[in-house]
ZATORFI-664334 format. One line per 5 residues: number of its first residue (from 1); their letters; for each residue x, y, z of C-alpha. Coordinates in pm, whole numbers, always signed. Each point is the difference from the previous one (the first is absolute). Layout:
NUM> A> X,Y,Z  ...
REM end
This chain:
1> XXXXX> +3398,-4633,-1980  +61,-1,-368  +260,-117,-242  +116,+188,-284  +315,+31,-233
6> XXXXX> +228,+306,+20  +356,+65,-140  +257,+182,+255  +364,+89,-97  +360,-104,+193
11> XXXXX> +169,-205,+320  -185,-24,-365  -319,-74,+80  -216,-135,-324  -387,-52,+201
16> XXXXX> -257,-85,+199  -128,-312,+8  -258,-51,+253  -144,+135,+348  +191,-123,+351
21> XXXXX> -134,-146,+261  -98,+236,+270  +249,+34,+288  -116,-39,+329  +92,+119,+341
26> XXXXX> -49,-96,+352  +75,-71,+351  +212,-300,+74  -53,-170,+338  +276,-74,+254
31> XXXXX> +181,+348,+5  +331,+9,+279  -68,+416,+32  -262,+148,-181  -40,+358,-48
36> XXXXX> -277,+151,+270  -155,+342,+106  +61,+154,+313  -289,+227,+103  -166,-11,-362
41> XXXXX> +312,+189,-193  +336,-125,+35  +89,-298,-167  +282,-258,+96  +149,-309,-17
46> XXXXX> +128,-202,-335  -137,-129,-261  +89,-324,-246  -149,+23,-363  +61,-273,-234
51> XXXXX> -29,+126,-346  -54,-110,-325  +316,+40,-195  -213,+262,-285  -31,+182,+316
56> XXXXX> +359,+82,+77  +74,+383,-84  -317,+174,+66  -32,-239,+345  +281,+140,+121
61> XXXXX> -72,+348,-75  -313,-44,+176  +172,-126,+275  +265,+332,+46  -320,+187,-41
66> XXXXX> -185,-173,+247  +283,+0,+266  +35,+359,-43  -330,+70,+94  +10,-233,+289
71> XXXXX> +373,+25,+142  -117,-289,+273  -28,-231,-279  +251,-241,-182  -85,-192,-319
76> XXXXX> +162,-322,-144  -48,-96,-340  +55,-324,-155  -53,-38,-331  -92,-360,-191
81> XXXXX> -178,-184,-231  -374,+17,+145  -18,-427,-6  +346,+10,+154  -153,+267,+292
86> XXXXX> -348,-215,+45  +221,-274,+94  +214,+152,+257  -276,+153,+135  -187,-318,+56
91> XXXXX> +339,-169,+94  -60,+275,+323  +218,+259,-81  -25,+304,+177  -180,+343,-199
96> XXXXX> -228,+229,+16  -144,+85,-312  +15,-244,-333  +4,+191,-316  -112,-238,-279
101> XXXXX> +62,+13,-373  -260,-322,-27  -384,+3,+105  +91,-366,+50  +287,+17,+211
106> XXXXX> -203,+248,+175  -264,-231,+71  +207,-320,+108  +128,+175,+242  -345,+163,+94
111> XXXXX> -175,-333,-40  +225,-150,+255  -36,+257,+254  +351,+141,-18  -185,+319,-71
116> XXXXX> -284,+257,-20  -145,+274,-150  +139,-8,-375  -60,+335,-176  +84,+69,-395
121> XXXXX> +229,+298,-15  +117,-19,-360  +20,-127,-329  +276,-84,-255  +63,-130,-377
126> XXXXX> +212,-205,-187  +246,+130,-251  +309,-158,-225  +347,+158,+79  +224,-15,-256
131> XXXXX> +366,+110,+79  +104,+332,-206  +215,-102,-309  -94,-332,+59  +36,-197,-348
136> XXXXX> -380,-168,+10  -267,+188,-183  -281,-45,+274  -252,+251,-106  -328,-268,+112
141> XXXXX> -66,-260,+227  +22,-269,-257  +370,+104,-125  +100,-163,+378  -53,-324,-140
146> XXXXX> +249,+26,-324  +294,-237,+1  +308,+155,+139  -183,+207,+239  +46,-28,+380
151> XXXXX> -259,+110,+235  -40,+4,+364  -262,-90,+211  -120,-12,+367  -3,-359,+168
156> XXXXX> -365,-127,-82  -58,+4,+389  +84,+363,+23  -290,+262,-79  +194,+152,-328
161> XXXXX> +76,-337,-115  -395,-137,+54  -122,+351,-193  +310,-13,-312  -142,-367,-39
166> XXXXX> -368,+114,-44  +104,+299,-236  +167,-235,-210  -257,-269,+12  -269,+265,-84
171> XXXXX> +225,+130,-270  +57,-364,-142  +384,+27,+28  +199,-264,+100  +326,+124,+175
176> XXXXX> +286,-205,+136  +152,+214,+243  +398,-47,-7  +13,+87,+394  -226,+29,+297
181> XXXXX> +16,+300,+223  -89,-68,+389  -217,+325,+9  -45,+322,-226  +285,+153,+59
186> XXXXX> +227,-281,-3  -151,-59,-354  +45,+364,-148  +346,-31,+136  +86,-253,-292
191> XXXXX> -115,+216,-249  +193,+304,+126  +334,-229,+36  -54,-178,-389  -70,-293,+86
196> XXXXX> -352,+32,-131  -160,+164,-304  -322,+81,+163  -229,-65,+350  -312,+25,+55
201> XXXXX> -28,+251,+316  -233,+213,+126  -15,+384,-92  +161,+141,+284  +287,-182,+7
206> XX> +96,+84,-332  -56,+365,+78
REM end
């Protein structure tokens, strides 16, 4: 993976500031009704998929898609902060598959035998969202750290908190962040309702 700048327009969107962790996928143990073949073709059954919270929208058209092909088949999604998802997992809550926006998360869980088989399947990037008309003249990564200017952040703990916090540290900027969002989407959310100047996201949620 590589990190490079880049300059996007509205949600606004000003850049990119670094690569994402890779998001990981895999089989959860401890499933209540998994989905199974009968004779080799037909699958049935339901399956639980705990999902990063980045992974929302194009999870769940995955999942129509997915249920259409296999009309024996029901999915449940629930979407999360990754940390927030390791935790419940290895509290014993019942899934299928864990969809990870942290390689660490992943491999807690992993690590402690709550799972198997952890395969990459994508990659993101972080990007500043600025709301349109918004009063703040955020054009770099540095302008988030002028007086007056409130920014939003991901809780440390949560995978777009821990990679805004090493963009910024590699950048040298020091940022205060004026509120803490419990995942990604929870911390767009204050930019699209004013009560934030900027976030640090990742690319897809702003698009």
């Amino acid at each position: 993976m590589t990190a490079g700048p880049r300059v996007a327009a509205s949600v606004r969107r000003t850049m990119l500031t670094a690569s994402f962790a890779t998001i990981a996928l895999l089989a959860v143990t401890g499933c209540s009704s998994p989905a199974t073949t009968t004779g080799g073709t037909s699958l049935f059954g339901s399956i639980t998929v705990l999902e990063a919270a980045s992974l929302t929208s194009s999870f769940a058209q995955l999942g129509k898609d997915f249920e259409a092909a296999h009309p024996g088949v029901h999915i449940t999604f629930s979407p999360g902060a990754s940390s927030a998802l390791a935790q419940q997992i290895l509290a014993g809550s019942p899934a299928d598959v864990f969809a990870s926006a942290s390689v660490a998360n992943m491999t807690e869980v992993t690590d402690k035998g709550a799972a198997s088989g952890p395969r990459t399947f994508a990659t993101n990037v972080a990007e500043v969202a600025v709301a349109p008309g918004s009063a703040s003249k955020i054009a770099t990564l540095a302008d988030l750290a002028k007086p007056g200017v409130k920014v939003a952040l991901c809780q440390p703990e949560v995978p777009c908190g821990a990679l805004a916090r090493s963009v910024l540290a590699k950048a040298n900027v020091s940022v205060t962040p004026a509120t803490l969002g419990l995942d990604v989407k929870g911390t767009l959310a204050y930019v699209l309702n004013g009560q934030a100047d900027a976030a640090i996201v990742y690319a897809t949620d702003v698009l």
